[in-house]
C-alpha positions as CSV (number, residue, x, y, z in Angstrom):
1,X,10.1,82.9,4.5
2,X,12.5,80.3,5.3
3,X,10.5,79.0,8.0
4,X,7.3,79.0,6.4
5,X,9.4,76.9,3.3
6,X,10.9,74.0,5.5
7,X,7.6,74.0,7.6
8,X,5.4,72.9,4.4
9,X,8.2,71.0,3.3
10,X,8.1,69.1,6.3
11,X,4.6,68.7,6.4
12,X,4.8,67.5,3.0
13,X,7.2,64.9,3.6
14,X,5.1,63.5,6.7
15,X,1.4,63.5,4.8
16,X,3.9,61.7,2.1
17,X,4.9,59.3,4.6
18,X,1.8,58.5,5.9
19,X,0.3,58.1,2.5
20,X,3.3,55.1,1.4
21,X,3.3,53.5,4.7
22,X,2.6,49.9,4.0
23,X,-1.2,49.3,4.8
24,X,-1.6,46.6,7.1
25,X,-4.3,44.3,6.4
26,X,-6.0,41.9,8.4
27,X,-5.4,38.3,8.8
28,X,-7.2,36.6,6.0
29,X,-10.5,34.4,7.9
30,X,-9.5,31.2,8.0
31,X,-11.0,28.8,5.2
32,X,-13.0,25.7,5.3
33,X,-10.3,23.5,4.6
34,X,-8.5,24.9,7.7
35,X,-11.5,24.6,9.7
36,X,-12.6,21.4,8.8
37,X,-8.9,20.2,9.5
38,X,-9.4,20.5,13.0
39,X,-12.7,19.9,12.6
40,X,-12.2,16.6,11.5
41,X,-9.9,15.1,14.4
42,X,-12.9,15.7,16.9
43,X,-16.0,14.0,17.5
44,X,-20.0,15.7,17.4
45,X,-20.8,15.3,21.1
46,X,-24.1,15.4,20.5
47,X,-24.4,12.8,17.7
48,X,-22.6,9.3,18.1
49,X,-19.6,8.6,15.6
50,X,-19.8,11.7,14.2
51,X,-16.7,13.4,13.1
52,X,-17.2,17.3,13.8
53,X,-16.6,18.3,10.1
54,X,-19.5,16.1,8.5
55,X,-21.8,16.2,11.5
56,X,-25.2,18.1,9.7
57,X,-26.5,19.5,13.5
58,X,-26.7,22.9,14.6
59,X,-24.6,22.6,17.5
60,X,-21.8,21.2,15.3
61,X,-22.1,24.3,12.7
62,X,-21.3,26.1,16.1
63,X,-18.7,24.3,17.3
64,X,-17.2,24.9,13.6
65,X,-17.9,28.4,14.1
66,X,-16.4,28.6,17.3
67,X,-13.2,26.9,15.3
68,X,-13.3,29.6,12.6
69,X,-13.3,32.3,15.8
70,X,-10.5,31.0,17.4
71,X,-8.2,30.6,14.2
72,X,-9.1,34.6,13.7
73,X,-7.7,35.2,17.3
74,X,-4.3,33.0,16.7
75,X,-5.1,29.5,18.5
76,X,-3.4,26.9,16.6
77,X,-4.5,23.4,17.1
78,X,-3.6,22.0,20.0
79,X,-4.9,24.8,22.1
80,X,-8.6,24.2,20.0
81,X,-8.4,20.6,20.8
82,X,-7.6,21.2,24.3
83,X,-10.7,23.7,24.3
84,X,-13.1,21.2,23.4
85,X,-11.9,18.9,25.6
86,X,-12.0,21.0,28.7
87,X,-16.0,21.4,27.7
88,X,-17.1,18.1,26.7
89,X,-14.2,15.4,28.0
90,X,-11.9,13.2,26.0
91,X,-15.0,11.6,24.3
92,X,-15.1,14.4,21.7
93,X,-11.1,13.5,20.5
94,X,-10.9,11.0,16.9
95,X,-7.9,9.9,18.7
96,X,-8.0,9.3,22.4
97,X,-5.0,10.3,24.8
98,X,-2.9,7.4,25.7
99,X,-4.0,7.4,29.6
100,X,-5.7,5.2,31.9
101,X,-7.8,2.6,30.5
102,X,-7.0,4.6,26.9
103,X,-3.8,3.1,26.6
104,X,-5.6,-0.1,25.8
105,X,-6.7,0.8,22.4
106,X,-2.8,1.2,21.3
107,X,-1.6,-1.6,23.3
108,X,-4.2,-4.6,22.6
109,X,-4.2,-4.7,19.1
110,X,-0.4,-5.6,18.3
111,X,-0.6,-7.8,20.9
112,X,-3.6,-10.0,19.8
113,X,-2.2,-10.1,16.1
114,X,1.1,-11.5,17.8
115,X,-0.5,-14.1,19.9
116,X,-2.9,-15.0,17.3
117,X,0.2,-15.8,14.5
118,X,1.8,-17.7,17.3
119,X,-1.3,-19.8,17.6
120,X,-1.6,-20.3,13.8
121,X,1.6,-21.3,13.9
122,X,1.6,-23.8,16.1
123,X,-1.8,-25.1,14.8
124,X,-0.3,-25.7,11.6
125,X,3.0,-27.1,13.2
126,X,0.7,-29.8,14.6
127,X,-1.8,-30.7,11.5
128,X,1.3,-31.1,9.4
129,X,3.1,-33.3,12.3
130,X,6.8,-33.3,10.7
131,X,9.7,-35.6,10.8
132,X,12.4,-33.5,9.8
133,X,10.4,-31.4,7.5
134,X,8.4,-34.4,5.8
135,X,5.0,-35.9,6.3
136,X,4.9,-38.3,8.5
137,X,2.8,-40.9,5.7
138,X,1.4,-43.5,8.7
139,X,-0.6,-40.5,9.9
140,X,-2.0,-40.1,6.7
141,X,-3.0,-43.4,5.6
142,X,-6.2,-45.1,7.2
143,X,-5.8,-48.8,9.1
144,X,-5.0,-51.2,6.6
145,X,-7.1,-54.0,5.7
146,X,-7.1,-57.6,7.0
147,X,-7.3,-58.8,3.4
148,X,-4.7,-55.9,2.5
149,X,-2.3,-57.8,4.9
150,X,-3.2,-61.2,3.7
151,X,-1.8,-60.4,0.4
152,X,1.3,-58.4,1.0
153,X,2.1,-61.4,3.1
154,X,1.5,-63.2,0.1
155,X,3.4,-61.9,-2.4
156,X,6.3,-61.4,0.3
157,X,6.3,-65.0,0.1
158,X,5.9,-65.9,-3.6
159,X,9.0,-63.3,-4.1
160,X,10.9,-65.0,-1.7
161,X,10.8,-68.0,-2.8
């Protein structure tokens, strides 16, 4: 009778067990935000200029699908990115890799800003034409007059004398 006693009582405490585990539930499906997030650093390559998370198309609701799938399996960003790229090229990336002729689009910008204050610069260095920091007034002032002459002369005399 023993037996029979720690036999249920066993039983009991396994079926218990079992019942309180903790109940693992599955990963939540990604939402649109996340989705779109990712959705938003590629490009429709079907459509031209056409971020992936605004893009209206069929094709792009399946590439966003295909997003959504691999977010359920555990892909994080990078390897999504790198998916998309391995079927369609570098042309579908918002931001392009900094490689070959790429490298251009973060390189060419500073530089012509630079170049162009320097030109500005010494554009307005030469309109202003200084002598140590003034205006330099003969440039300013137009040819002066025969007649203009004449009478300074004239009144450079009746002063003097």
């Amino acid at each position: 009778m023993r037996d029979s006693f720690v036999r249920v009582f066993g039983l009991a405490l396994v079926l218990i067990a079992l019942v309180a585990a903790p109940a693992f539930a599955q990963d939540p499906e990604p939402s649109d935000d996340e989705v779109n997030r990712i959705a938003k650093q590629l490009y429709c390559p079907v459509c031209p200029n056409t971020p992936l998370d605004v893009c209206s198309t069929q094709a792009c609701a399946q590439w966003r699908a295909t997003i959504r799938e691999q977010l359920e399996l555990g892909w994080n960003e990078d390897q999504i990115r790198q998916y998309f790229v391995e079927q369609y090229g570098d042309r579908v990336l918002a931001t392009p890799p900094a490689r070959g002729i790429n490298w251009l689009i973060y390189v060419l910008p500073p530089v012509v800003i630079i170049v162009g204050g320097l030109l500005l610069l010494r554009t307005i260095r030469s309109w202003i034409g200084t002598n140590n920091g003034r205006l330099v007034q003969e440039e300013l002032l137009p040819e002066k007059d025969v007649y203009v002459n004449q009478l300074e002369d004239e009144l450079r005399r009746r002063e003097s004398g």
